[in-house]
N, C-alpha and C positions, 0 to 999 in steps of 0.2 A: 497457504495463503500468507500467512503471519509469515514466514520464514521468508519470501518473495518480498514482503514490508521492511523488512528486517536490513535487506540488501540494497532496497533503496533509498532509506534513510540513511546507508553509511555512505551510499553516492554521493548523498544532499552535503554528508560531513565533511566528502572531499571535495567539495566543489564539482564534481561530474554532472549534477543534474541541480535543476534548478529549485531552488527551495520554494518558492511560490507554486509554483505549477507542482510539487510533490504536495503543499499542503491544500492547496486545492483537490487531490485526488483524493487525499486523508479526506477531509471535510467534506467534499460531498457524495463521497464512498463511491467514486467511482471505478475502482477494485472491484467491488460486489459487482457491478454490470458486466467487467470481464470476467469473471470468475463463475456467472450464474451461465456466461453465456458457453464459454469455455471448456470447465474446468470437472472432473466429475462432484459427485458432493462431496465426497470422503475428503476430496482435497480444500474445503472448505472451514479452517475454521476461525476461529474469534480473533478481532485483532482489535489490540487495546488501543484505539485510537488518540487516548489523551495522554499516552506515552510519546507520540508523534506531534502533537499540538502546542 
């Protein structure tokens, strides 16, 4: 999960994705809902959010 964060924050560096709408997704973790919905757990783990903030 954090690795997937990782790729969309260098999006947001290139201008590819919108920086609002990436920290809205930080902020109200909605990562966690695709990821719980998605994802197995093993691929589940900690993302330092305030690295993104």
């Amino acid at each position: 999960m954090s690795e997937a964060i990782d790729i969309l924050a260098e999006m947001v560096s290139h201008g590819k994705l919108d920086s609002d709408i990436f920290t809205l997704f930080i902020k109200e973790r909605i990562y966690l809902d695709y990821a719980n919905k998605y994802l197995d757990p093993y691929q589940i783990d900690i993302v330092d959010l305030e690295r993104y903030l």
